[in-house]
C-alpha positions, 0 to 999 in steps of 0.5 A, a space after each residue: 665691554 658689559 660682562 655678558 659679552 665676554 667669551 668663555 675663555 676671557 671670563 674664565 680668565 677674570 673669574 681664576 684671577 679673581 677679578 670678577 666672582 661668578 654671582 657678578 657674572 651670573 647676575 650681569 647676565 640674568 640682567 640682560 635677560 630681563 632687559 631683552 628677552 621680552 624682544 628675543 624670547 630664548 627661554 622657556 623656562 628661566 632658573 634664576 635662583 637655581 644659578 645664582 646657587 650655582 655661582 656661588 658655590 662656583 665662586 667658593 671652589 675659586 677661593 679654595 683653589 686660589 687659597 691651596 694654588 689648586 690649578 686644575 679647575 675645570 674651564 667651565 667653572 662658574 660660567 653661565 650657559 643654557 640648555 635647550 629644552 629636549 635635554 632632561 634637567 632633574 627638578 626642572 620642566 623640559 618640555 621639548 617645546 611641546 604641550 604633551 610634555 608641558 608640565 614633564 619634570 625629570 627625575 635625573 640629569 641628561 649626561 651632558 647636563 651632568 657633566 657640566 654640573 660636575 665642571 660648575 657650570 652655572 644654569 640659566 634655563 632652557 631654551 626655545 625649540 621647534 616642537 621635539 626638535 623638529 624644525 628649522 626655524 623655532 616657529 614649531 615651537 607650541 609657545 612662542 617662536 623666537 627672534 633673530 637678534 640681527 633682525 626682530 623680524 626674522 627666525 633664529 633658525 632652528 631647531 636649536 633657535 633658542 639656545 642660538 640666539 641666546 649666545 649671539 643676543 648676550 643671554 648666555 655665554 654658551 649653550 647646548 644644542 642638538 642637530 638631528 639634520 642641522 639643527 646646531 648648524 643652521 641657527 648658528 649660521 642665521 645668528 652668527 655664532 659658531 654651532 658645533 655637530 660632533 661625531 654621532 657617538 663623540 656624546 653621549 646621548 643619554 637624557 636627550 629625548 628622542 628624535 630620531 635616534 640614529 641621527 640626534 646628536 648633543 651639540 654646542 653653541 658659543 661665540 669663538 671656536 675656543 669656547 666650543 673646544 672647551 665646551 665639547 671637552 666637557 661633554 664628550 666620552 663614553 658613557 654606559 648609560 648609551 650603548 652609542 657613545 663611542 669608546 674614543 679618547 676625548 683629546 685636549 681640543 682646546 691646545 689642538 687649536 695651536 698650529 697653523 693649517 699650512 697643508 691642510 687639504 680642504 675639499 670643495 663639493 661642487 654639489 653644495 654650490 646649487 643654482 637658487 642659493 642666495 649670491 651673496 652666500 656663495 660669494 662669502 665662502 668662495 670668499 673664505 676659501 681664498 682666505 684659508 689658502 692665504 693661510 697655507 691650506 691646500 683647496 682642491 675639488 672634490 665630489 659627492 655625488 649622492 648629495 641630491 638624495 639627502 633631502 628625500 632620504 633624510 625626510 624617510 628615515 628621521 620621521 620613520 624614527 619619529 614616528 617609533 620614538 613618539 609612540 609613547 606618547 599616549 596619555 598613559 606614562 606621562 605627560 598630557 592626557 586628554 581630560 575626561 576619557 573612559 576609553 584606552 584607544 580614545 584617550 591616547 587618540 584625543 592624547 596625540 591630537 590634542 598634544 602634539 603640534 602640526 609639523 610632529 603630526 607630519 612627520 609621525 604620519 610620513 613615518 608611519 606611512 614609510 615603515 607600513 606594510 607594503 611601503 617599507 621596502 619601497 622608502 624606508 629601505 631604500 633610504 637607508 641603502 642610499 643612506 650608505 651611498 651618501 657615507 660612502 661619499 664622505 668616506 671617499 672624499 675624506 681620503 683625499 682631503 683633510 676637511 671638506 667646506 661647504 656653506 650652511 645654508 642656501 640663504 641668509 635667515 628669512 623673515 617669520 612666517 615666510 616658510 610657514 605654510 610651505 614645508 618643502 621651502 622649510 625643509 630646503 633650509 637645511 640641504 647643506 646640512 642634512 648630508 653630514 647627520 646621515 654619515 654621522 661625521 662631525 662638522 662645525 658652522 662659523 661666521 664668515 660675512 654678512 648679506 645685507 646686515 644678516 650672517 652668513 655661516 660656512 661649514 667645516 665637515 670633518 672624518 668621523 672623531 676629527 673634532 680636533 681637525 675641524 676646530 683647528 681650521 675653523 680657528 685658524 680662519 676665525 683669527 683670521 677674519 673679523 666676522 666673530 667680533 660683530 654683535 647684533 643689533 637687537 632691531 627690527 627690519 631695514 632699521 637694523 641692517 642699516 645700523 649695522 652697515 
């Protein structure tokens, strides 16, 4: 196994005891960066020198500790991860994938960011996204779409493709995210890695540049549920530079991995389960779910009835919050300004026209037009009092079971451009996930078969702070089944699926 493969918790291993130093870690990576990402292209912005910084003082605190017997070091000490472009990164650019932000550098850290700096964490760059997130398939992103590495001809998913198909690529170890409306889940699921959405409030949002803001939450992206307990860990709690992270004890996620699931109580949505969605999809997790009760789960029916509200509620209120949350893009504070304009109205017009990218532009208009007068109470209000109806689903059906399992998504990744000039398909891309990100509550995406050489991934959704629940399960499942081990291809078309079958 090349250096680059390993997990999170396999280099920590080797890099406590010495075996390897976090610059050969950092560096085995940085090489497989320049070998392959001319084909995948995850990055827009590599930090290579800023890194290799990075590791060797991680490799410093590694001697000292081995020399003193210190063993609380931080699990994330000298490995190698990236972060997508939305999360603010001092000193370096952060352009949300936009042209109206494309030379932003800011002056402080997101939380997250800093908080993983604080664990010693090793920085590679930042990853592609859709445009300000909004997208599912990296194609909105204003410079370049990224690759599936299962299938050079298909999309990553999105928003967070780039930070996806950098984990399953081999690019990074680790990496964060943000899922708005499945935007950790979906690319996930298309790249076959595992994409965790936490509680909205489990972390903190601060330095996350705004979405919609009652929906966004911080995310991550890793190769075995394991990794994503020990990333979560890292960066969940309050935080008083966001009033909305929640003042909940973060627990030790990764020994709540220990334990076998025998009764738990596993809801199954027929909602989630709709005619049109891909066969082979359904049939993996109808798959999974015989595999869990081998395991001693309980899988018992359940119901949310609201769920066919999710796609019209969800494109009301997200681009509502866009609309307000883009606002300050004017040509004034920063970012672009549209050159040679005398004219305050004029400039911030030719500011927003010539910056913002078609799919924002979409959305900054429904959201305008659903907060307008004499609409508000017609969409913007009765979305969120469906909004309610949808919590409440979650809510009801939570009583009953211990998690719910759902798909991830009605299909396997689709090829580039397929759903380029057909909104609505995109949009329908993430009908499995929207539901969860309007009740606020936490889920996680995990492999669990393949359809023609392409993954498919299943959800775990849990109650609200349930982290520990929905990790176990996905472990367990996971330890279970051989989905986690496979590796992609790096091939194009039928070439690809052929090799991997």
């Amino acid at each position: 196994m090349q250096l680059y493969e390993l997990t999170i918790r396999d280099a920590q291993r080797l890099l406590r005891r010495g075996e390897i130093s976090a610059v050969e870690l950092t560096q085995a990576v940085i090489d497989r960066i320049v070998a392959i990402d001319n084909r995948v292209r995850c990055y827009l912005t590599l930090t290579p020198e800023l890194a290799l910084e990075m590791a060797a003082a991680a490799d410093e605190r590694l001697r000292n500790a081995r020399q003193t017997g210190e063993d609380r070091l931080s699990p994330l000490l000298g490995i190698p991860m990236a972060v997508k472009d939305v999360l603010c990164t001092e000193g370096v650019v952060t352009t949300c994938g936009s042209r109206i932000l494309e030379d932003f550098v800011p002056p402080y850290d997101a939380t997250v960011v800093a908080r993983l700096k604080a664990a010693g964490f090793v920085m590679l760059g930042k990853t592609n996204t859709d445009e300000f997130a909004m997208g599912s398939s990296t194609e909105n992103s204003a410079y370049f779409t990224t690759h599936n590495p299962w299938d050079l001809e298909r999309v990553p998913g999105g928003s967070s493709g780039g930070s996806a198909a950098a984990v399953a690529a081999g690019e990074a170890m680790g990496a964060l995210g943000t899922d708005t409306g499945g935007s950790v889940r979906q690319p996930a699921s298309f790249c076959g890695v595992v994409g965790l959405k936490p509680t909205y409030g489990r972390v903190s949002r601060y330095g996350l540049v705004a979405f919609a803001s009652s929906l966004d939450q911080v995310g991550t992206l890793t190769r075995t549920v394991a990794d994503s307990a020990l990333l979560l860990g890292a960066i969940a709690g309050a935080d008083p530079c966001d009033s909305t992270a929640a003042q909940v004890p973060v627990p030790d996620y990764l020994a709540e991995l220990e334990g076998d699931i025998r009764g738990v109580r596993i809801g199954v949505p027929d909602e989630y389960f709709v005619p049109g969605m891909d066969p082979e999809v359904e049939a993996a997790v109808r798959r999974a779910l015989v595999q869990l009760e081998a395991l001693g789960a309980i899988v018992e029916p359940v119901s949310l009835p609201h769920t066919e509200y999710a796609l019209p509620v969800y494109y009301l209120i997200a681009p509502a919050e866009a609309s307000a949350n883009l606002a300050r893009y004017d040509g004034v504070k920063y970012g672009y300004a549209a050159p040679d304009v005398g004219e305050l109205w004029e400039l911030c017009k030719r500011t927003r026209g010539e910056g913002f990218g078609a799919e924002v532009k979409r959305r900054i208009m429904l959201g305008t037009y659903a907060l307008s007068a004499g609409y508000y109470d017609a969409y913007y209000r009765k979305a969120q009092k469906v909004r309610t109806l949808i919590r409440q689903d979650f809510e009801q059906a939570l009583e009953r079971v211990d998690a719910l399992i759902v798909p991830t998504s009605p299909t396997v990744a689709f090829p580039i451009g397929a759903r380029a000039d057909d909104p609505l398909q995109m949009y329908l891309s993430d009908i499995f996930t929207l539901s969860l990100n309007l009740a606020g509550t936490c889920g996680i995406a995990i492999p669990c078969g393949f359809s023609q050489g392409l993954p498919i991934g299943m959800q775990v959704l849990g109650r609200p702070f349930a982290e520990a629940t929905i990790l176990r399960i996905a472990h367990a499942y996971e330890q279970a089944t051989p989905w986690h081990t496979s590796k992609p291809t790096l091939k194009r078309g039928l070439e690809s699926r052929a090799d991997h079958e």
